[in-house]
FISEBA-770800 format. One record per residue: residue in three letters; x, y, z of N, C-alpha, C, CB in turn. Coordinates in steps of 0.1 Angstrom, whole numbers, plus 5000, padded with zeros to 4 digits. Glycine has a CB too. Layout:
N
ALAXYZXYZXYZXYZ...
//
This chain:
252
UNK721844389254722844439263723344569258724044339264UNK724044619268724244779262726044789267722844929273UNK726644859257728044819263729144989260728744649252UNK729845009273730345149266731245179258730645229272UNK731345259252732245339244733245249242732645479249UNK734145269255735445159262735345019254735145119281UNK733844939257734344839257734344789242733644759267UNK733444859238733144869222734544869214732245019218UNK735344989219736745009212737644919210737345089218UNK737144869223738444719227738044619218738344629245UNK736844579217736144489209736144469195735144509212UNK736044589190736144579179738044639172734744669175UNK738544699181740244719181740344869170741144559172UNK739344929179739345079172740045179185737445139167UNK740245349182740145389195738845449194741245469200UNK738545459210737445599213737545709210737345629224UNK738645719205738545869194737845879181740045909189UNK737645729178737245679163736245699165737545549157UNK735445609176734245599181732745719178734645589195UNK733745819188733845979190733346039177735546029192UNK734246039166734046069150733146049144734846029143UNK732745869144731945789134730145879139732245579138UNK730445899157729145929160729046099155728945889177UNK729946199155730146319156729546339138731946369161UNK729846269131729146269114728646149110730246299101UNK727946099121726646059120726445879112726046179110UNK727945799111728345709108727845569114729245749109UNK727845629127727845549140726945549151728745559146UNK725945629158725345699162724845559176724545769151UNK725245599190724845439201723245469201725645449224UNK722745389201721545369202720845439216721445229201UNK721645469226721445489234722545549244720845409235UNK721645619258722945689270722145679284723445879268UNK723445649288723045629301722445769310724345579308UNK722245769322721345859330722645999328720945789350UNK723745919329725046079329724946119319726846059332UNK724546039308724646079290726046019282724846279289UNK726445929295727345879284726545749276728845839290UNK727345749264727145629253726945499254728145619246UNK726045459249725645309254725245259238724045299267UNK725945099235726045099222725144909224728045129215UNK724244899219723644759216724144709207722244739214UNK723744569202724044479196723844499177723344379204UNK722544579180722644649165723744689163721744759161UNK724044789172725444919166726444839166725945079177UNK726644689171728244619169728244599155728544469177UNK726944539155726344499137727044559125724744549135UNK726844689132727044819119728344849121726044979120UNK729144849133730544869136731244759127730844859153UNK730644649125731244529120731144559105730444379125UNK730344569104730544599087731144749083728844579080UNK731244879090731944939089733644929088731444989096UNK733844859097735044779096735644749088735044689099UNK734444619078734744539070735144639054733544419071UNK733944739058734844819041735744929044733544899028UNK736244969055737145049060738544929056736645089077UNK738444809054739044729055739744719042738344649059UNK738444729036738444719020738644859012736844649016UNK738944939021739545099012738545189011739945078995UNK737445189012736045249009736445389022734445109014UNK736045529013735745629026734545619032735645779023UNK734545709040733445649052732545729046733645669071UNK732745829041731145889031730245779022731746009017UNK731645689018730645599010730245469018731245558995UNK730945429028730445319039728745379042731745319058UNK728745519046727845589053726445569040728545759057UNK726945569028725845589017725345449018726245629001UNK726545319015726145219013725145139025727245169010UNK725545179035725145129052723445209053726745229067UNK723245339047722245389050721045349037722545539053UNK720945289025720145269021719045189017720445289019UNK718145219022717245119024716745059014716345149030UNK717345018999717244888998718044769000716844888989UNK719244769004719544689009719544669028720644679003UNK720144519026720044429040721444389042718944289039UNK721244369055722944349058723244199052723344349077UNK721944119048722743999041723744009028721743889037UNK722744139018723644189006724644229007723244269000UNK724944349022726044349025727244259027725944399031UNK726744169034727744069036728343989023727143979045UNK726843959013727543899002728544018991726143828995UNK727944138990729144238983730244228987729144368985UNK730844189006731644199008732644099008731444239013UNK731843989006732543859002733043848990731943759003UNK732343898978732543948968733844008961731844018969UNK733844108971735044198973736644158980734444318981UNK736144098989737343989001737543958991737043869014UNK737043828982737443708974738443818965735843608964UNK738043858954739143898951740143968957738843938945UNK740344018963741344098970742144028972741044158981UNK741643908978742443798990743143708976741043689004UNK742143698963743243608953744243718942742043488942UNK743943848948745343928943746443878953745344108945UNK746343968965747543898974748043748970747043898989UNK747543678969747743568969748643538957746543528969UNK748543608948749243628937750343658936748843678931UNK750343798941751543908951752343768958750544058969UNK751443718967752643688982753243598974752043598999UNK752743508962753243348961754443458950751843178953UNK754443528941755443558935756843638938754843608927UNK756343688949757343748964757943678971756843808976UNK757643578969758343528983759443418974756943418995UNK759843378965761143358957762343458958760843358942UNK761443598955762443708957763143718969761843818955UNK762043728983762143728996763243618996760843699005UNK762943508994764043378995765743378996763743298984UNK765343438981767043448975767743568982767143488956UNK766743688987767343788995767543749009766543888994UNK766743639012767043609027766243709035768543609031UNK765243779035764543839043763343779048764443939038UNK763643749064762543739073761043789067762843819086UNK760243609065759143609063757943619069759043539058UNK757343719067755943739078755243609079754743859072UNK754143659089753043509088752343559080752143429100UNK751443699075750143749070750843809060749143859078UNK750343819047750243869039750344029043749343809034UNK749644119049749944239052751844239057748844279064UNK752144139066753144149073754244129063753244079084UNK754444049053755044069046755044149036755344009044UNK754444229032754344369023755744429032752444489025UNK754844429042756044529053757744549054755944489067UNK757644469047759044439048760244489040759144319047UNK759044549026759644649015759444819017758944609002UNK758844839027759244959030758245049022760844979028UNK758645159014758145219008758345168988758545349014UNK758945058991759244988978757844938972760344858980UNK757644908958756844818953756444728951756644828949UNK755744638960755844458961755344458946754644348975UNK754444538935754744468922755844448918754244508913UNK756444588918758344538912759044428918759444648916UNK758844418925759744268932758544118924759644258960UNK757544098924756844028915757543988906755944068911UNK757244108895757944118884759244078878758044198884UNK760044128885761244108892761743928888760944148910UNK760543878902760943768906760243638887759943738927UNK758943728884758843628868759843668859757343658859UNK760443758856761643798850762943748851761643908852UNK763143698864764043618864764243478867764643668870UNK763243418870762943298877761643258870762843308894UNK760943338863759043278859759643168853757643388846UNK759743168846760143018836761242918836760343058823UNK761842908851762742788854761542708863764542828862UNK761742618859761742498870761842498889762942418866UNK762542598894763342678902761742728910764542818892UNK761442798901760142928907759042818909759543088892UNK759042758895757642698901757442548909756842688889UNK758942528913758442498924758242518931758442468928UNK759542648937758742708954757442738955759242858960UNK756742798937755442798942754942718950754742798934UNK754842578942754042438947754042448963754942288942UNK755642428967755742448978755442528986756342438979UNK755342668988755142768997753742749000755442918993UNK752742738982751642748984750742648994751342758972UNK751342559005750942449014751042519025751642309015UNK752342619029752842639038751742699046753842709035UNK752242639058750942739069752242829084749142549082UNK751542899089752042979101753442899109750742989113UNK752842729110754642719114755642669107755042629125UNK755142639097756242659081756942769086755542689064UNK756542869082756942989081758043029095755443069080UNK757642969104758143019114759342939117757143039123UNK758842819111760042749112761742769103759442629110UNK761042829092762042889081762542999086761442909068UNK762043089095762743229101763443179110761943359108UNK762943069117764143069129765542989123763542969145UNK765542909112766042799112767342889100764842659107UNK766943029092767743119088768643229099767043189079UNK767643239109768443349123769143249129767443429138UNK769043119130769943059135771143019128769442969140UNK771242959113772342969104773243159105771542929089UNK772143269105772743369102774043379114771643489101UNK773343329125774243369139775443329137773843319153UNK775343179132776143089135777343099120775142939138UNK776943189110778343219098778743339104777843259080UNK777543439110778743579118779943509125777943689133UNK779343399135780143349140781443339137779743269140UNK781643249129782643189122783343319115781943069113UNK782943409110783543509098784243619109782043599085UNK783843599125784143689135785343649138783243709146UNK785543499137786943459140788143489129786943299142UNK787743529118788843539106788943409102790343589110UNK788143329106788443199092788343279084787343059088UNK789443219070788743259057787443189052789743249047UNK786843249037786043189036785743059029785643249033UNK787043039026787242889020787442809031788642879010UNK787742789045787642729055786442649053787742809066UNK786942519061786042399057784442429072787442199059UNK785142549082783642569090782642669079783942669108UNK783342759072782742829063781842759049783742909060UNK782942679047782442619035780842509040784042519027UNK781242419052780242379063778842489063781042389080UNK778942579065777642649065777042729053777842749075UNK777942709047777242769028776442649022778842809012UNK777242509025775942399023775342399031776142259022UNK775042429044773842439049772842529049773942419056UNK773442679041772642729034771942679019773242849034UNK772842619014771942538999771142459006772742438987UNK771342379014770342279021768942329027771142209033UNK769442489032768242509036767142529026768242619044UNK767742569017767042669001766142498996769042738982UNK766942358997766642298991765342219001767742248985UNK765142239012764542199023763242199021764842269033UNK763042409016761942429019761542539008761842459032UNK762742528996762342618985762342558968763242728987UNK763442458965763742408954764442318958764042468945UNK764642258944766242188945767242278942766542058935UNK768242318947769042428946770542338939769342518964UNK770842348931772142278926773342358928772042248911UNK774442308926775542408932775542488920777242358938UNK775642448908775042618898774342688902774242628886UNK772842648909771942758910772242798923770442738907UNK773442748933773642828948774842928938774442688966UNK775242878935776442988931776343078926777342958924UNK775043058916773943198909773843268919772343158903UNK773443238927772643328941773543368947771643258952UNK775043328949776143388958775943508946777843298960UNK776743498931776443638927775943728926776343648922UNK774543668927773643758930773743858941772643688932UNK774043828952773943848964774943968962774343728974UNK776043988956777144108951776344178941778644048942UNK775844078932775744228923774444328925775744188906UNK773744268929772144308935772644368948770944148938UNK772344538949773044628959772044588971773144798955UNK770344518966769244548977769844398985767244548971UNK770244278980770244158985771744218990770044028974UNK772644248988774244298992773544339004775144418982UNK772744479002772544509017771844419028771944629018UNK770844359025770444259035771544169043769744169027UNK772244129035773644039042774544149052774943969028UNK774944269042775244359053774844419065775244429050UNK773244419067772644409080772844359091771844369080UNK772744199086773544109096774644109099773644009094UNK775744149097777044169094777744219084777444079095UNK778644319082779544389074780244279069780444489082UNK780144309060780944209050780944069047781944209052UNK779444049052778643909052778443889038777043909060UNK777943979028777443949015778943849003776944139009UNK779943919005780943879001781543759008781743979001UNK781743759018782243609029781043539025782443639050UNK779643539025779043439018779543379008778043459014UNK779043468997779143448984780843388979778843598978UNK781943428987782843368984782843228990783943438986UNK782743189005782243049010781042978997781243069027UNK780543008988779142908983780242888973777342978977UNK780642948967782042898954782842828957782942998948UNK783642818970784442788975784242628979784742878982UNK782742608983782042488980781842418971781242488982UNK781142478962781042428951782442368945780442518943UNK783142428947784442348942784242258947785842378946UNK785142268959785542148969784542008969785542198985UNK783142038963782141938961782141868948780941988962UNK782841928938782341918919783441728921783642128901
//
């Protein structure tokens, strides 16, 4: 079959500008053109589009996709196996990354991607090793960390999704309450600080009212976690953090 430019782009989720390029230095080249001269791409060239892809994917410039792709002693099966090769590890770094991030993410309360790429994103131009780090430095060796490992590491797509909605819905529902001037010792306030430990304990650890009350502090003295609460509301970080103490009392 012979397919254009267009449909190629769509297909593989490039643009036709890309297309354009890969053929212009010789990367890509359609096998063929129609009677007008436009581009006509067979099933080989998806072939090669696919594995171009796959190490564009993997960081590689296209000078060296172009060396690796053109020499004839290999076959695209070698390719495939190099590139599995290469996936495998990659995919058990992240893996490493996500599971030691996502304690940090926790205690900060920031919305958790479903992909691994998506939650990188979420630090901006920050360094997801430092937040790693971070997170073994303060948590590697409690009890605490390793179990959210255990746990996250099961989690699939509606875990995840279920834990974002199930925090935007608590978040709504303390603005709520902090919009009326309850204080934060109020028994609706104090009501939703256990149901923030509850959430922690649901789907992250056992959270004890020491280690929720740890985390209210946290939440003050840590300016990045302070601001997260401030996002949601001005002066959320503090009206938390005084509601989780204020619990903990009233519970001891």
């Amino acid at each position: 079959m012979a397919y254009t430019v267009g449909q190629v782009a769509k297909a593989a989720g490039v643009t036709v500008r890309t297309l354009h390029h890969y053929d212009e230095i010789g990367l890509l080249s359609p096998s063929g053109r129609s009677a007008a001269g436009y581009r006509r791409y067979d099933d080989a060239d998806l072939e090669r589009l696919q594995l171009i892809r796959y190490y564009r994917e993997l960081g590689f410039p296209l000078e060296e996709i172009a060396a690796i792709l053109d020499d004839p002693a290999a076959d695209p099966a070698v390719h495939l196996r190099h590139q599995h090769e290469l996936l495998t590890v990659r995919i058990k770094r992240l893996q490493e990354m996500v599971t030691a991030i996502e304690f940090a993410m926790e205690a900060k309360k920031v919305n958790i991607r479903l992909t691994p790429e998506e939650r990188f994103e979420v630090f901006g131009d920050a360094d997801p090793d430092a937040y790693a780090e971070e997170a073994e430095r303060r948590w590697g060796g409690g009890e605490a960390y390793r179990e959210s490992n255990r746990r996250t590491s099961r989690y699939g797509k509606d875990d995840w999704l279920r834990i974002r909605q199930e925090n935007e819905d608590w978040g709504r529902r303390i603005v709520a309450v902090m919009s009326t001037g309850a204080p934060a010792d109020s028994a609706e306030a104090m009501e939703l600080a256990e149901e923030h430990r509850q959430i922690i304990g649901r789907w992250f650890y056992e959270c004890s009212y020491e280690i929720h009350t740890g985390l209210a502090d946290m939440y003050l003295a840590d300016e990045r976690f302070t601001a997260h609460y401030e996002s949601i509301a001005p002066g959320l970080a503090a009206y938390l953090s005084e509601a989780i103490h204020a619990n903990a009392v009233s519970r001891a």
